[in-house]
N, C-alpha and C positions, 0 to 999 in steps of 0.2 A: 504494500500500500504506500502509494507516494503522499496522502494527507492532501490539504488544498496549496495550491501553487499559487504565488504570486509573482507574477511577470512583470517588471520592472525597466521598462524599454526607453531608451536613450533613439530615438527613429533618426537621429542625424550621428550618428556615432560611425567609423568608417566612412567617410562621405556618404552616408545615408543608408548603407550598407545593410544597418540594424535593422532598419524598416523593410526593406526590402526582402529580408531572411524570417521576417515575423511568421509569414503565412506559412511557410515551411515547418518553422518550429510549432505553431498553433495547430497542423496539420496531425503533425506526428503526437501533439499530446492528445488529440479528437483520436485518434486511432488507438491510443491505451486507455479510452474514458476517464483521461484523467480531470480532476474536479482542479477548475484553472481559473484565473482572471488576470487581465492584460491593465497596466499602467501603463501610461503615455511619460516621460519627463516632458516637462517645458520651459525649464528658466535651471538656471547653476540650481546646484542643492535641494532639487527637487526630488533626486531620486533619493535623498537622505530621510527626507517629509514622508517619501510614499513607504518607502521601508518600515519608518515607526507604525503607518498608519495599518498597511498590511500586518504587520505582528500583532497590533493592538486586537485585528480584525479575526484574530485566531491562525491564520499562515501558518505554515509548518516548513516551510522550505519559501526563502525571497529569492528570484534569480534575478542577477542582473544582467541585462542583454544590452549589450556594447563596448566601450574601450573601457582601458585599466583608471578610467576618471569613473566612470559608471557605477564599475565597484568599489571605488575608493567610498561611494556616495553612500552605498546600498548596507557598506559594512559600519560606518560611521550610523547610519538608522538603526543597524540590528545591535549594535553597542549599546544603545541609549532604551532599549527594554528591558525586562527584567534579566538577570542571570539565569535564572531558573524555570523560564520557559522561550529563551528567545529561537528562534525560526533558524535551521542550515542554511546556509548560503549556495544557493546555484551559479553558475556563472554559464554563461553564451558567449565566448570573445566573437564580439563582430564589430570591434574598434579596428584602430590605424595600428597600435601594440603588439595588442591581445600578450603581452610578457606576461603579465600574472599568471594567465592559464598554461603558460608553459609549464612553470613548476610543477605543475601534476598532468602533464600530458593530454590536459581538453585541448580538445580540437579547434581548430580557428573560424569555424563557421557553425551553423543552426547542424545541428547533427541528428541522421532521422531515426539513432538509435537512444537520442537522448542525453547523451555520456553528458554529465554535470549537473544535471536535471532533477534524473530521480536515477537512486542507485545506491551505493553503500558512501558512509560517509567517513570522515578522519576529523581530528581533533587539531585544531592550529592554534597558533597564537597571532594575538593583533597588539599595532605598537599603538599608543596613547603619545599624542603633543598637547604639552601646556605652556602656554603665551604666557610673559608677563604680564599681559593686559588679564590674565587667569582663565584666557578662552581658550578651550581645549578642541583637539579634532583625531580622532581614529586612522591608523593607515594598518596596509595590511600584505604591500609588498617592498617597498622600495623608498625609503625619503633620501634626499640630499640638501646641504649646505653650502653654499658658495657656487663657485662656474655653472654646474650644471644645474643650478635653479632659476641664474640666473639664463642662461641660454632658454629654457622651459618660459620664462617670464617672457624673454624677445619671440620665441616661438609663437608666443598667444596672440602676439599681434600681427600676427602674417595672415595670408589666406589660407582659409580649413582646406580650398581645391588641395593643397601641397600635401594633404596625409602627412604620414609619417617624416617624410621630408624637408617637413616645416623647418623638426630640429636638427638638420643636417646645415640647412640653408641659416638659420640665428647662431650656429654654434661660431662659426669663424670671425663674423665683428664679435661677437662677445668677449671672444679667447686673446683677439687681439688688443683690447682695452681691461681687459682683467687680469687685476693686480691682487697678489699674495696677501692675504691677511691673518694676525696671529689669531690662531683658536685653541682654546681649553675645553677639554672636555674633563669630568667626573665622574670616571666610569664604576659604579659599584663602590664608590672611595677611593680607589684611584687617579692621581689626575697626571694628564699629560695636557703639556703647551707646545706647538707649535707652529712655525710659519706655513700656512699651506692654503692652496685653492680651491680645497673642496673637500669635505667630511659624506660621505655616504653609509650609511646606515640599513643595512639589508633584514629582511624576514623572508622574503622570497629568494630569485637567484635571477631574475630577467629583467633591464627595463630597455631603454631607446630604442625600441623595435627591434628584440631578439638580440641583445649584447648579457653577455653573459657574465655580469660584475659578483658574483658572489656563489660560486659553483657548489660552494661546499654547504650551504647556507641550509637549515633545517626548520622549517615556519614552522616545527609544532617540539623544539627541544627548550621555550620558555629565554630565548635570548636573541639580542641581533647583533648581529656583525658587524663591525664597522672598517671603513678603510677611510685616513686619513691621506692624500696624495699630498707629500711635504715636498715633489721634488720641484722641478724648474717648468714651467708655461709648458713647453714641447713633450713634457711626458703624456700632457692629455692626448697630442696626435698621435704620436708613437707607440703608445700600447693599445688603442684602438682595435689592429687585429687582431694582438693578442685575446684584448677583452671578447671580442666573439665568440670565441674558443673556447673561453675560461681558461686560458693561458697564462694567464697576466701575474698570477701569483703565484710562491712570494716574491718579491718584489722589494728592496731597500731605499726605492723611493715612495713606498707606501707602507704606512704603520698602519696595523694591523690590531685588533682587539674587541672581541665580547661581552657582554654583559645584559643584564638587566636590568639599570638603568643612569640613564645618559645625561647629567646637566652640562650644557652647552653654552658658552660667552665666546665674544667674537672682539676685536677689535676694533671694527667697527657693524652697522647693522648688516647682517645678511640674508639673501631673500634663505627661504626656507619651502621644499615642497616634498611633497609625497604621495606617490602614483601618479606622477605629474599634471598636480593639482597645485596650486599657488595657495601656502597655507598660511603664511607671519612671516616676520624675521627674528633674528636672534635678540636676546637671550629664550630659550628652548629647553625646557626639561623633556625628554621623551624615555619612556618608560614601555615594559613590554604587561603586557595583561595575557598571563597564560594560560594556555589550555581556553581558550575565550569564544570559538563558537564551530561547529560544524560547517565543513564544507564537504558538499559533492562530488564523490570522483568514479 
């Protein structure tokens, strides 16, 4: 018994992609009777609205159908219910990404066997950010600090036509005016300072369309990975390929360290994002919430 599904659709997500896979996916759930209802998003953070409201509504399973902003949205909604009866998370990648779903090998499009849907489930963890303004927000694959938020920032404002390509196309003015700044982190009590262009923070192991920064990364062992990059501007080009691969590590221009939780100061402010979603800048406490809600696979 897959319980009642709530569909969760992003219809502009993949250049409109999601919309267009809906009838496929609505198809195949009419074929196992399953008991279903379709949300529409329509403005940022709506898919976070529809998530609480679905739960509220009894859900047993939210999927979110489209990019890794989608679920960023849907997993921030199933946080904000109870502990002790919130909803599995499904997921559809019919984004420009789709990285999240790699970590558990769903498929990148509406699939008419289901796979993420309904089926057995696993236990993960999800990271928590807290603002000094005390606003908080849920992520559940990937955050970063510095260059590469910043690049996600200039991406936003390009044309959606460019997909995944956006961040290819923002990353080179970016890299070329971005400068080194000192960052501290306090890892578990631990702290480390140093000069560098960018802190990433893993739960997953996939983001900028299938780049593979965190290979060894376990979303359900209660901890995230972090890679600090201390070395010079040209290390972002240069390990590039490697990162694909999951090559990249180790690496002695990248400190390396996990934990459970992360207080973050910068030198000065930096953007801050996760599942490349623009979420504050520094200062940033992120912390891991374990064992925190089912997903589909």
């Amino acid at each position: 018994m897959s319980g009642h599904i709530a569909l969760i659709v992003n219809p502009r997500a993949g250049m409109n992609r999601a919309g267009r896979e809906l009838p496929t996916l609505m198809a195949a759930l009419d074929a196992t009777k399953s008991d279903y209802e379709v949300h529409a998003t329509k403005h940022p953070g709506h898919a976070s609205e529809l998530a609480v409201i679905a739960a509220s509504a009894g859900a047993t399973t939210v999927v979110a159908v489209g990019g890794d902003g989608t679920v960023n949205e849907v997993v921030d909604g199933i946080m904000q219910t109870d502990p002790g009866a919130r909803p599995s998370l499904g997921v559809v990648a019919a984004g420009s990404g789709a990285d999240f779903a790699r970590s558990f090998d769903l498929p990148e499009h509406a699939d008419a066997d289901l796979k993420g849907v309904i089926g057995e489930t696993r236990r993960i963890d999800v990271g928590h950010m807290e603002f000094e303004d005390r606003s908080g927000h849920h992520f559940v694959n990937i955050a970063n600090i510095g260059l590469a938020a910043a690049t996600v920032e200039r991406a936003e404002r390009l044309p959606r036509r460019l997909g995944k390509a956006r961040y290819i196309v923002a990353f080179w003015p970016v890299l070329a005016r971005y400068s080194k700044c000192e960052i501290s982190v306090n890892v578990d009590g631990t702290h480390y300072s140093e000069n560098a262009h960018n802190l990433l923070l893993a739960n997953g192991r996939y983001a900028g369309g299938g780049m593979n920064f965190s290979p060894h990364s376990d979303p359900s062992d209660g901890r995230l990975d972090a890679q600090m990059n201390i070395g010079p501007k040209r290390q972002a080009v240069s390990l590039i390929p490697k990162i694909y691969r999951g090559k990249h590590l180790p690496d002695t221009r990248i400190l390396q360290v996990s934990g459970s939780r992360f207080e973050i100061d910068t030198e000065r402010p930096l953007m801050v994002e996760a599942d490349g979603e623009l979420l504050g800048e520094t200062p940033v406490t992120i912390t891991v919430v374990a064992d925190a809600i089912a997903i589909v696979v």
